[in-house]
N, C-alpha and C positions, 0 to 999 in steps of 0.2 A: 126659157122663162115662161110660166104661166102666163094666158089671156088677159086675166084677171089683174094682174101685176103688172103686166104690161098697158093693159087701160086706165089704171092708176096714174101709173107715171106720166100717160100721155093728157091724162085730166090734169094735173100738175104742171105740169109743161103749160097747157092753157088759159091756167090762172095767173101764170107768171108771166107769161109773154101780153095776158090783160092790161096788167098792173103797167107792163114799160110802155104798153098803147098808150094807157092814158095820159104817162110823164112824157112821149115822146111827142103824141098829138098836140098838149097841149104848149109845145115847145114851137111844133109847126105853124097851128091854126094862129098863135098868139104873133106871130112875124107878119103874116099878113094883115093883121089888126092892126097894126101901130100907126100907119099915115091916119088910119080913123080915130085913132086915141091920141095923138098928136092934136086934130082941127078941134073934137069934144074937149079936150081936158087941159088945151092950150098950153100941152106940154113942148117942152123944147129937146134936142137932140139928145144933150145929156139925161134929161126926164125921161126919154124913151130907152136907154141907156141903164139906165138904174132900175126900169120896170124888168128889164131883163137879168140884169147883174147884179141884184138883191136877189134874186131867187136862186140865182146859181152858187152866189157865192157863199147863203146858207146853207145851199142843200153841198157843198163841199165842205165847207166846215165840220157839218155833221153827219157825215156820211159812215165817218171811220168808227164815231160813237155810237152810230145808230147798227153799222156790222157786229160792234164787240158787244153791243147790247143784248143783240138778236141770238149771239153765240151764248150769253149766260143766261138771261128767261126768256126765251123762246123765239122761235125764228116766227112761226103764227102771230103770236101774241103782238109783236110790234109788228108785221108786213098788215096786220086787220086797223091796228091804233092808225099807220100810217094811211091805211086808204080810207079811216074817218078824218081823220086831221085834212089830208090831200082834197076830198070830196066836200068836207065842212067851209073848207076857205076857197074853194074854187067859187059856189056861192055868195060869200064875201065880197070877191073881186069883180061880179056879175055886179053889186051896188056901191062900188067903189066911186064917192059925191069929187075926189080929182086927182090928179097923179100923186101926193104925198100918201093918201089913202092904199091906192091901188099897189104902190110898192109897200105900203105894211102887211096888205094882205097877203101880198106874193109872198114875203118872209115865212108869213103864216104857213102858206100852201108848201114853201118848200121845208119845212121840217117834217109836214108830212112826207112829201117826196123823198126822204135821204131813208126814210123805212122803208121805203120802197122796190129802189133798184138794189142795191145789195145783199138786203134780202131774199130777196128773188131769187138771186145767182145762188145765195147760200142754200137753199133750199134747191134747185134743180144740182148742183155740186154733190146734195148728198142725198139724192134722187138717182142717177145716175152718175155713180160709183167707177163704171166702165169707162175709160178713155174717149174709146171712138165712138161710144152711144152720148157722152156728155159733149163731144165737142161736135155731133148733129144737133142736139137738144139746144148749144149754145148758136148755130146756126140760125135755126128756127127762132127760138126767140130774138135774135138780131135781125129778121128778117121782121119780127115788129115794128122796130125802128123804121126800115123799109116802107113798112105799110102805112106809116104815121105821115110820113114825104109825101107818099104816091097819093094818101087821101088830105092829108093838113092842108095844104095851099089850094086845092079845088074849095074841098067843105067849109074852109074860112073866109075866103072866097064870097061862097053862096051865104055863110050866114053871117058877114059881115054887110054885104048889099040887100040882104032881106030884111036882117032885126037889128043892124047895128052890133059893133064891136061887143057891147056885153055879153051876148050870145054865144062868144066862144067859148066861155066860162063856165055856161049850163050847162054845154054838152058832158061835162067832169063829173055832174051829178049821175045820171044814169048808168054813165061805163061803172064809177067808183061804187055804187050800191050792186052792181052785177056782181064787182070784182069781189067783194064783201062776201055775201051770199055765197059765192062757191069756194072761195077759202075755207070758210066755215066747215061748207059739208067735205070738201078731197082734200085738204092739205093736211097731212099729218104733221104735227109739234115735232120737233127736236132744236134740241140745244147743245152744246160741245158739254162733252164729259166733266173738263173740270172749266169752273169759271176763271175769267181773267177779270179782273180786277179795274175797278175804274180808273181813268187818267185826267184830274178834271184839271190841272195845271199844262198836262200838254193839250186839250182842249182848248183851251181860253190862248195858249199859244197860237196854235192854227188859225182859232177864229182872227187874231188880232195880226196874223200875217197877211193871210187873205183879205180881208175885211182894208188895211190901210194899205197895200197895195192896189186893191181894182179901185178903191175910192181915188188915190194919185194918177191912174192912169186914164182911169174918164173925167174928171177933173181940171188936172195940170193944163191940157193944151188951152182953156179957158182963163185960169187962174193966175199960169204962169208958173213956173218949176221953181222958181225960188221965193214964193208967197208961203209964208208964215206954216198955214194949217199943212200945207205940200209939204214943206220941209219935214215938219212934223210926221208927219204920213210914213213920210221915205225911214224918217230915223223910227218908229215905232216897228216899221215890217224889218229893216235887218236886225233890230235887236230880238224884236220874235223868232227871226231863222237861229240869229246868234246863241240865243237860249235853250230853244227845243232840240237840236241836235244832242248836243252833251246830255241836258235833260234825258233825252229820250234813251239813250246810250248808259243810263245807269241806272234804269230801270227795269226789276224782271220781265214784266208786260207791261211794255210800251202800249202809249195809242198808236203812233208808229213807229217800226222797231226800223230803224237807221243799216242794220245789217244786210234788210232782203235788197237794198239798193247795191249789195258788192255783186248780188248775181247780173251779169251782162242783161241774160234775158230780160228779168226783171223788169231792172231800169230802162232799157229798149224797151219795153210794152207803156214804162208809164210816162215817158217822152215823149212818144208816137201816139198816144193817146192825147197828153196835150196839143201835139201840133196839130194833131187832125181835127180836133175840135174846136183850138183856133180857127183854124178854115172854115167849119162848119158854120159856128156861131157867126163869127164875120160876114160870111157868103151870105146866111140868109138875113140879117140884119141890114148889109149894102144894099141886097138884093129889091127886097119888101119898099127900102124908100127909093132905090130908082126906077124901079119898074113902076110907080106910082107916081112919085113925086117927079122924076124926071120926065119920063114920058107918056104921063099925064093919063093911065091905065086906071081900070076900076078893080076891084079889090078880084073880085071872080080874073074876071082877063088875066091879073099881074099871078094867079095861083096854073090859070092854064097855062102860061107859058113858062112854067116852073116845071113842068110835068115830066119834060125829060128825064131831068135831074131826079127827080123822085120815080118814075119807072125804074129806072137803072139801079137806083139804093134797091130799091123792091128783089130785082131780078138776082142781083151778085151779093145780094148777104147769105142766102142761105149756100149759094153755089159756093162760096168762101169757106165755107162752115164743112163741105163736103172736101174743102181741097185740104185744108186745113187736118179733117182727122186722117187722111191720107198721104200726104207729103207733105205736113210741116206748117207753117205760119208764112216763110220767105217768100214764098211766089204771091201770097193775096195782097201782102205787104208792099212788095215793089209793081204791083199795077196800083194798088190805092193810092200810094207819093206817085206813080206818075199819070194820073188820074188829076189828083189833086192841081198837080202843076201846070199841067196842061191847057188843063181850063182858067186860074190865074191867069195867063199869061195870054190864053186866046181873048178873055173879057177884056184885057186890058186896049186892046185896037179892034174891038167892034164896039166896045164904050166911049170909041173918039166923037164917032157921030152922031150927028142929033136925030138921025131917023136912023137908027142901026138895022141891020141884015137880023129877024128873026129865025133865018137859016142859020147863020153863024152864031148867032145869040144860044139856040137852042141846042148846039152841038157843043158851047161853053156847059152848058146846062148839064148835059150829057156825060159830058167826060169826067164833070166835079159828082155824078151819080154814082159813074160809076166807080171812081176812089174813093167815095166813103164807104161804099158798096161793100168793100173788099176790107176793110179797114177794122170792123167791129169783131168778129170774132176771132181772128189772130194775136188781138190785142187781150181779151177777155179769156183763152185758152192761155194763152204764154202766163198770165198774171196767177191764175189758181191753179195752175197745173203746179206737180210737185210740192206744193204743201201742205200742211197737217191739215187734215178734215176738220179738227177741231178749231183750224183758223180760218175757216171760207169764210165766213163772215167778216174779218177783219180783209181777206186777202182781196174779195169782189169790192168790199165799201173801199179799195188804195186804188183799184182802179177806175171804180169808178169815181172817185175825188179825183183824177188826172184828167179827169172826161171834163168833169165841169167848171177844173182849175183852167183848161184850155179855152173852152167857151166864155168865162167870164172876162178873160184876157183877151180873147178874139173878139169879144163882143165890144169890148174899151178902148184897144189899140185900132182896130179897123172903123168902130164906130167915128172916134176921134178923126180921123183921114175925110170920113164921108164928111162931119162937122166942118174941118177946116175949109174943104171943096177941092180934097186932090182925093178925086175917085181914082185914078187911074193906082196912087199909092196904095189903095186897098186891094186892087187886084193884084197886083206886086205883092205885097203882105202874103196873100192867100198861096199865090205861087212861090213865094217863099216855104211857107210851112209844108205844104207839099214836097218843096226839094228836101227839107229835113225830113220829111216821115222816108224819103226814096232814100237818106243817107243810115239811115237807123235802120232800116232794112236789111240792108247791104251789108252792115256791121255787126250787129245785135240778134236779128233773127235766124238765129241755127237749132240745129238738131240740139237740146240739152244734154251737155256734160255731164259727170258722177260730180266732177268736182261742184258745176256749177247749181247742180240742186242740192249738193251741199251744203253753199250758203242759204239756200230757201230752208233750212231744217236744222237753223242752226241753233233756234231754238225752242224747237221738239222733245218732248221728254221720249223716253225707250215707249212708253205704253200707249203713245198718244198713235191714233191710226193717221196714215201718210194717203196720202192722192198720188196714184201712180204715175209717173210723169207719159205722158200721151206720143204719139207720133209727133209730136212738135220738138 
């Protein structure tokens, strides 16, 4: 491969791994802000709750339309819209006058966000053609993520105790105008050959799935499960599942086509991407208000003693990424679930006491680092591997809607634990998801079949070019 081509790709690779800096930092830096956006904007648990899970649950909703968008006028054209959208309302949220504000802005912020990360993927996917060079390039960029851990809790931290909570919001302007500017000049446009066609009924489905389920389950434990709008909630989301399936099953191009769920893999990568991101979202949502609120830390302090956990993300993404294009998905996968569980389960008897063991706290810290560590691109390699290049767009925006269908649920279900005052059940929770990501491992993560990337192309026309299925 020319020099030349190969500094391309690699300028490419650094625009894209920008872009998940910014959506992963501001995911980090924002966890450590909340006990301060809590006392300013006399928000309550739920409040802080929805400042998180209004952004998630848009930027899932529209993830999948923002892929198939990318795949028909141009993958550029909306990864640029989204880092003006992303960078215009991070601004916003910097003069947000109190929590109802702050969560429209975040809605704001995350539609730019859903151009973001699947884009991304879709553009290094047809960047890196090659298997084992796509699934280092997915390394690396997951090693973003990484880097967002190792610096978000320090730097929010610092600019939370300097300039107050608003500050974290600023910093979105400067990366987002970087990220801008070099889009422009090294990323080349492409789009898939032929277009897919819009789905705005199975759209308004998803949104109205997602949307009245995370609204029931941050909610209800306040409410009550059998209060009017609850009920309502609950009947609203299964009639939205009940619909979109068949819907989506008789249509040429689906927004989600219901068939790539019959591949094992598959649906193993977007399982395990839920639970793991349950964990995540949980983890660091528990985390933020007890390291603060319980044991009475300042915003810097509760980010250094996070730092385990975020070295470890740092170190084991990319080494994932190398096991990965070499021997497969199953090994990064069954240290991530026992990673994950680990630590569950060790927080749960060093959070008994009211002066805890920072030795043992940090080796909690540590173990949950190093399973998400290992978690990102096993899950991101298995998802677009094996299908039509003309689908990366749609294939990256299912997994990564699994990422923030898991987070918005982890963020609800565990936040709700910490609200009630059974912490001890959130670390249970987390170690729970953790045992499911070690059991989808064990099951799901193998070598792909003929048959089984058969279901992935099942509906591939003859001309349409395929993504070679990798060492995985």
């Amino acid at each position: 491969m020319p020099e030349s081509v190969r500094g391309r790709r690699r300028l490419v690779l650094a625009v894209c791994c920008l872009s998940v800096l910014l959506v992963s930092l501001d995911t980090t830096i924002l966890n450590v802000a909340l006990p301060s956006i809590r006392q300013d904007l006399d928000s309550s648990v739920s409040g802080l709750q929805w400042t998180l899970d209004a952004y998630t649950v848009v930027l899932a909703s529209l993830l999948t339309l923002a892929g198939s968008t990318a795949d028909r006028v141009g993958r550029r054209r909306i990864f640029q819209l989204g880092l003006v959208l992303f960078t215009g309302a991070s601004a916003l949220c910097s003069l947000a006058p109190s929590t109802g504000w702050l969560v429209a802005f975040r809605m704001v912020q995350a539609v730019g966000g859903s151009m973001l990360t699947p884009v991304a993927m879709a553009i290094l996917t047809n960047t890196f053609p090659e298997p084992r060079e796509r699934a280092r390039a997915i390394g690396v960029w997951g090693g973003a993520v990484g880097v967002s851990m190792a610096v978000g809790p320090v730097l929010g931290g610092l600019l939370v105790q300097s300039a107050g909570w608003r500050s974290v919001f600023w910093l979105n302007v400067p990366i987002g105008s970087v990220a801008l500017v070099l889009t422009a000049l090294y990323v080349p446009e492409s789009r898939a050959a032929r277009a897919r066609r819009p789905d705005p009924v199975g759209q308004l489905l998803v949104m109205a799935l997602l949307g009245a389920l995370t609204y029931t389950l941050i909610e209800a434990p306040g409410e009550g499960w059998t209060a009017p709008l609850i009920v309502a909630c609950l009947i609203i989301a299964a009639g939205a599942l009940a619909g979109l399936v068949p819907y989506e099953n008789r249509r040429a191009e689906p927004l989600i086509d219901p068939r790539l769920f019959r591949s094992a893999s598959f649906s193993g990568a977007t399982l395990t991407a839920v639970f793991a991101f349950a964990a995540l979202g949980g983890f660091l949502f528990a985390n933020a208000l007890y390291l603060q609120g319980d044991l009475g830390l300042s915003p810097l302090e509760a980010g250094l003693r996070m730092m385990p956990m975020a070295v470890l993300s740092l170190v084991c993404a990319p080494l994932s990424g190398r096991i990965v294009s070499s021997r497969g998905p199953r090994g990064p996968l069954l240290l991530a679930g026992a990673g994950i569980t680990a630590s569950g389960a060790l927080a749960v008897f060093v959070t008994r006491s009211p002066h805890p063991s920072y030795g043992l706290l940090a080796v909690a810290y540590a173990l949950f680092g190093l399973g998400f560590g290992f978690v990102n691109a096993p899950i991101t390699d298995t998802a677009v591997a094996g299908l039509p290049r003309d689908q990366a767009g749609v294939a990256a925006s299912l997994a990564a809607t699994s990422r923030q269908v898991g987070s918005s649920i982890g963020i609800a279900v565990i936040g709700a634990a910490v609200a009630a005052g059974a912490r001890p059940a959130a670390w249970w929770i987390i170690a729970g998801c953790g045992s499911a990501v070690l059991a989808l491992s064990a099951t799901t993560a193998t070598r792909r079949s003929p048959a089984d990337a058969g279901h992935l192309h099942a509906r591939a026309t003859p001309e349409q070019p395929r993504l070679a299925p990798d060492a995985s």
